[in-house]
N, C-alpha and C positions, 0 to 999 in steps of 0.2 A: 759392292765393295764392303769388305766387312775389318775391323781395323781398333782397335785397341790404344785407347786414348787415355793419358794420367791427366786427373786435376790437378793444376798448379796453384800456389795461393799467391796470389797479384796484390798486394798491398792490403786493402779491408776486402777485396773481390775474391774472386775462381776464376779460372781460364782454362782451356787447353791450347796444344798447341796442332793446327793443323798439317799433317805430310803434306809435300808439292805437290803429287802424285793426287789427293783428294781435294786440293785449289783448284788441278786440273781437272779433275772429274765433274766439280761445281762450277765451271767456268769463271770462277773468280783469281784475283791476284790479289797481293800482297798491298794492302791501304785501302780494298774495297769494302762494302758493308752489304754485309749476309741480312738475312729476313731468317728469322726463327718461328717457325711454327710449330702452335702444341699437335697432338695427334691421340688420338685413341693407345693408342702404340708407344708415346712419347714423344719426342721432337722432332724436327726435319728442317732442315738448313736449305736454302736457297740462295742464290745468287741474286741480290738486287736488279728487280726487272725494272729499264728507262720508262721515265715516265709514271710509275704506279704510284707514286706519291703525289704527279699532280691529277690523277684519275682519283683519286680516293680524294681529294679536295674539293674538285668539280662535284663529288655524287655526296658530301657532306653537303655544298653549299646550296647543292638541289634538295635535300635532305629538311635541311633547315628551312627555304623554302617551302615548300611544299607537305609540310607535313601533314597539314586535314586528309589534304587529297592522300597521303602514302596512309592513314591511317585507317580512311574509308576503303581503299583497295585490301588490307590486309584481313578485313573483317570477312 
């Protein structure tokens, strides 16, 4: 889907605004929160996957834990 989007200036920010049409292709709705990621290409929007935030906490807090051991494995 290829689609033609204006920046809008939001107060001190930028915005645009997204067709329903690409909510729906993103399976999101209207008060949900996208994940932006950068890309070789530029960006890419995703839909907030349940749970990724308390995954990424869990492998922080093993992270933080474990770190000799993650540093000896990376060698």
């Amino acid at each position: 889907m290829n689609t033609t989007l204006k920046i809008t200036k939001i107060g001190n920010s930028a915005g645009i605004i997204l067709p329903r049409e690409m909510l729906s292709h993103l399976g999101a709705e209207i008060g949900e929160t996208l994940s932006v990621v950068t890309t070789p290409g530029g960006i890419e929007l995703r839909a907030e996957e349940p749970g990724f935030e308390a995954q990424m906490a869990a492998a922080r807090d093993v992270m933080a834990r474990r770190k000799r051991a993650l540093r000896e494995l990376a060698k």
